[in-house]
N, C-alpha and C positions, 0 to 999 in steps of 0.2 A: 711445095706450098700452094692452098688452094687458091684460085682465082677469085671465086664467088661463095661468098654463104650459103647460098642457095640449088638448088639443081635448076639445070637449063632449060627445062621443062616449066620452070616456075611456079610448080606444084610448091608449095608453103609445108616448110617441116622444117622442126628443131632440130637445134643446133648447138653445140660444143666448143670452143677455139680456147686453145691455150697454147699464149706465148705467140703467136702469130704476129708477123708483121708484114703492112701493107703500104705500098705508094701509090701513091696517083692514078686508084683504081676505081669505078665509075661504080658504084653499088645503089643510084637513081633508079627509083621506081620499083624496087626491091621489096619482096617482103620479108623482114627482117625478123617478125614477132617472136618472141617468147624464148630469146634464144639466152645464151650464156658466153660473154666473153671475158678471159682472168689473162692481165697481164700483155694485154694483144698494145701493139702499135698502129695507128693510123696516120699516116701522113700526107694531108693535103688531097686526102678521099675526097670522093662526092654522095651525098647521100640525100640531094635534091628528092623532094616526095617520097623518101621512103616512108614504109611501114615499119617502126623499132617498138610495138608496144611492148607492155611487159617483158621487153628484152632486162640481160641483169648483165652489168660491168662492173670487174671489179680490180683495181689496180692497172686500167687501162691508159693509154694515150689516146688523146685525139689532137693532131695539131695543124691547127690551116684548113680544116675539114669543111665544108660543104652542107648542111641541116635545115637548108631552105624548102618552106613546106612540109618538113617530114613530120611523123607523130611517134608521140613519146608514152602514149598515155598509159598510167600505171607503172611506167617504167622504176626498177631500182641501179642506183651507180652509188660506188663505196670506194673511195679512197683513189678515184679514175681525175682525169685530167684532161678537161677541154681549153687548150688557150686557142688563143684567135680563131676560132671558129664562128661562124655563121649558124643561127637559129632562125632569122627573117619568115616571120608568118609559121614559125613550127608548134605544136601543140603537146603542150608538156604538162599536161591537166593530171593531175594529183600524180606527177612522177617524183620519183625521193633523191637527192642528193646528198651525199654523207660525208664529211670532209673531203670535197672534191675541189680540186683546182679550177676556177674557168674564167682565169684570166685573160683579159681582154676580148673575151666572147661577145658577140654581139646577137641580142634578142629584139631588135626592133618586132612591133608587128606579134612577138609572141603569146600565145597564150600559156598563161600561165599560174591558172587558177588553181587551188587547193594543191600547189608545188607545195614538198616539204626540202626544208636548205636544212643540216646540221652541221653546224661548224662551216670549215673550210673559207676557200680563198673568193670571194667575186670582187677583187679589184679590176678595175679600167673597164668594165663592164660596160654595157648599154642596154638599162632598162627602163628607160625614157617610158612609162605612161602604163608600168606595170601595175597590175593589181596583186599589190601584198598583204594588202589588211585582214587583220589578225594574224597572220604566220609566225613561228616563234624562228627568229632568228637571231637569237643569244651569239655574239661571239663569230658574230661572220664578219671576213673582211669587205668592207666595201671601199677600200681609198680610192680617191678620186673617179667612181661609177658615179656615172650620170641614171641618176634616181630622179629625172625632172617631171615633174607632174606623175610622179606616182600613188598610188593609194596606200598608204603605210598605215593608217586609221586603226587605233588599237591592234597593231603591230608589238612585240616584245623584241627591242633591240640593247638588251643589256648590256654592254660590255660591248660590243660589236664597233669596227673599227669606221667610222665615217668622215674619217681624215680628209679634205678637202672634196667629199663628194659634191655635184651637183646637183640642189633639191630644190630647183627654182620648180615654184606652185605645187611643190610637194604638199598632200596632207596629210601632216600624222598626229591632227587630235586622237586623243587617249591612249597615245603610243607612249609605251614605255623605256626611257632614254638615259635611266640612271647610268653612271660609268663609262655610255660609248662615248669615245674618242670623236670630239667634234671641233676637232683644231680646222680654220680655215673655210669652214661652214658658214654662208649666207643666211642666220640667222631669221633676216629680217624678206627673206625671197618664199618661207614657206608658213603654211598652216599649224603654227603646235597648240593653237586652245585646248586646254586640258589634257594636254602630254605631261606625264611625270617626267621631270627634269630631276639631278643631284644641283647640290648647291654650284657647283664649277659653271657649270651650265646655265643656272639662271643668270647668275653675273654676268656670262656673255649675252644672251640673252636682252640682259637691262644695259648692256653698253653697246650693243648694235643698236639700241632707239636712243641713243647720245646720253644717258646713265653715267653720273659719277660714280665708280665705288669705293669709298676711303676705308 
C-alpha cells in the first residue's frame, strides 16, 4: 500500500487509487489535483493546504480528516462520506457533491460559492455565514446544522430536512421552503420576506409572532 499520492519529487501527476485505505498519514501541502479516488478509506488524514482541484471521489470515506486550507475547486464527489471532518478556510468554489455524507463536518471560514449539493446528508454541520443563495438544494439533510447568518436568498429548499437547524439572522427572502421539515425552527430569528412557505409552515410562522390558529 502507497504512502503518498504523489511521487517524492513532488512533480504533480495523475493519479488512480482504488479501494485503498489510509491512517494518520500526513498528505499537507500536496498536490492532489485531477486525480481519481473509488472506494479509498481515510481515517484522521491531514490534508492541511493541499491542492484537491478537479480531483473525483467516488464512494469514498473521509473520517476525522484534516481540509484546513486546502482547495477543492471544481472538484466532483458521488456517493463519498466526510463526517467530522475539518474544511476551515478550504475553497470549494463550484465543487459538486452528490448524495454524500458530511455529517458533522465543519466549514467555518469556507468558501463556498457556486457549490453544487445533490441530495445527501449535511446534518450537525457548520456553515455558520455560508453563501448559498440560489443553490438548489431540494431534499438535503440539514438537521440541526448551524445555518446562522447564512445567505439562502432565493435558495430552492423543497422537501429538505431543516429539523431544528440553527438559522438565527439567516436570510432566505425568496427561498423556496414548501415541504421542508421545519420542526423546531426559530421562526422568528430569521429573514423569510417573500420566501414561499406551504400552509404547515405559515401557521408556524403566525404562532411564533403569538398567532392564534383555530
Amino acid at each position: 500500500m502507497a504512502s503518498y499520492l504523489v511521487s517524492q519529487t513532488g512533480v504533480h501527476t495523475m493519479f488512480q487509487y482504488i479501494d485503498q485505505e489510509y491512517t494518520e498519514v500526513d498528505f499537507s501541502q500536496r498536490d492532489l489535483r485531477e486525480g481519481e479516488l473509488r472506494g479509498c478509506v481515510f481515517i484522521r488524514c491531514r490534508f492541511r493546504g493541499a491542492q484537491l482541484d478537479e480531483i473525483e471521489t467516488t464512494g469514498c470515506q473521509f473520517v476525522e480528516c484534516d481540509f484546513t486550507g486546502a482547495t477543492f475547486n471544481a472538484s466532483m464527489h458521488e456517493r463519498s462520506a466526510f463526517t467530522n471532518c475539518k474544511f476551515g478556510g478550504a475553497n470549494l468554489f463550484v465543487s459538486k457533491f452528490r448524495e454524500c455524507k458530511m455529517i458533522g463536518s465543519d466549514f467555518a471560514k469556507a468558501q463556498l460559492d457556486g457549490i453544487t449539493i445533490e441530495q445527501g446528508d449535511w446534518s450537525y454541520t457548520n456553515l455558520r455565514q455560508t453563501n448559498l443563495g440560489k443553490q438548489d438544494l431540494r431534499n438535503v439533510k440539514f438537521m440541526e446544522a448551524d445555518l446562522s447568518e447564512c445567505n439562502l436568498e432565493k435558495a430552492n429548499l423543497r422537501e429538505a430536512d431543516l429539523t431544528r437547524a440553527l438559522l438565527g439572522r439567516a436570510r432566505l427572502s425568496g427561498s423556496d421552503l414548501r415541504g421542508a421539515k421545519m420542526d423546531g425552527v426559530d421562526f422568528r430569528a430569521m429573514d423569510v420576506k417573500g420566501a414561499r412557505m406551504d400552509l404547515a409552515q405559515a401557521a408556524a410562522l403566525a404562532r411564533a409572532y403569538g398567532a392564534r390558529i383555530d
